[in-house]
Phi, psi and omega in degrees: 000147193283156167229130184253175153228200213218107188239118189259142169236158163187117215230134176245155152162216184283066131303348178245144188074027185243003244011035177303352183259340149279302178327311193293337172284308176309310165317314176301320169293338196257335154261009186043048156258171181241153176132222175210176170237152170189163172272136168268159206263346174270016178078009176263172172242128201207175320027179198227115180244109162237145175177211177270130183003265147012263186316255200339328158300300155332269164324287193315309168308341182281300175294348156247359170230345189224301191019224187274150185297347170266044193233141165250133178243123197260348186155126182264137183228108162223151187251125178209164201213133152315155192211144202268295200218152162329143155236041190220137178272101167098166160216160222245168059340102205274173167193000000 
């Protein structure tokens, strides 16, 4: 049986007004992961990315070295945990 996982983010640096939160959804879409992305009142960008191992290695790295092309990222913060299945249909921009 497949195990996916389950990645809580949050990216600090230059993220908000850069579109990094369509960047970040094309990417997620582009690994069939599901979840959502969003902006914080604290000026970070954060969300829940889940799929398979594999993809989700991918995107942590996208998300700490690369994210949208006007974007400066200063520090990446993730939390992640096995999951029997997904829980998310797709992935959204939240707001």
């Amino acid at each position: 049986m497949t195990r996916f996982v389950s990645l809580y983010y949050e990216v600090f640096g230059k993220v908000q007004g850069v579109w990094f939160r369509k960047y970040t959804k094309d990417k997620a879409n582009e690994l069939k992961l599901v979840g959502y992305v969003k902006n914080t009142e604290r000026g970070t960008v954060s969300g829940i990315a889940q799929g398979e191992r594999e993809r989700i290695e991918i995107f942590k790295k996208w998300l700490q070295y690369e994210g949208s092309p006007s974007s400066r990222i200063d520090k990446t913060t993730l939390q992640e945990e096995e999951i029997e299945k997904v829980e998310f249909h797709g992935f959204e921009i939240k707001h």
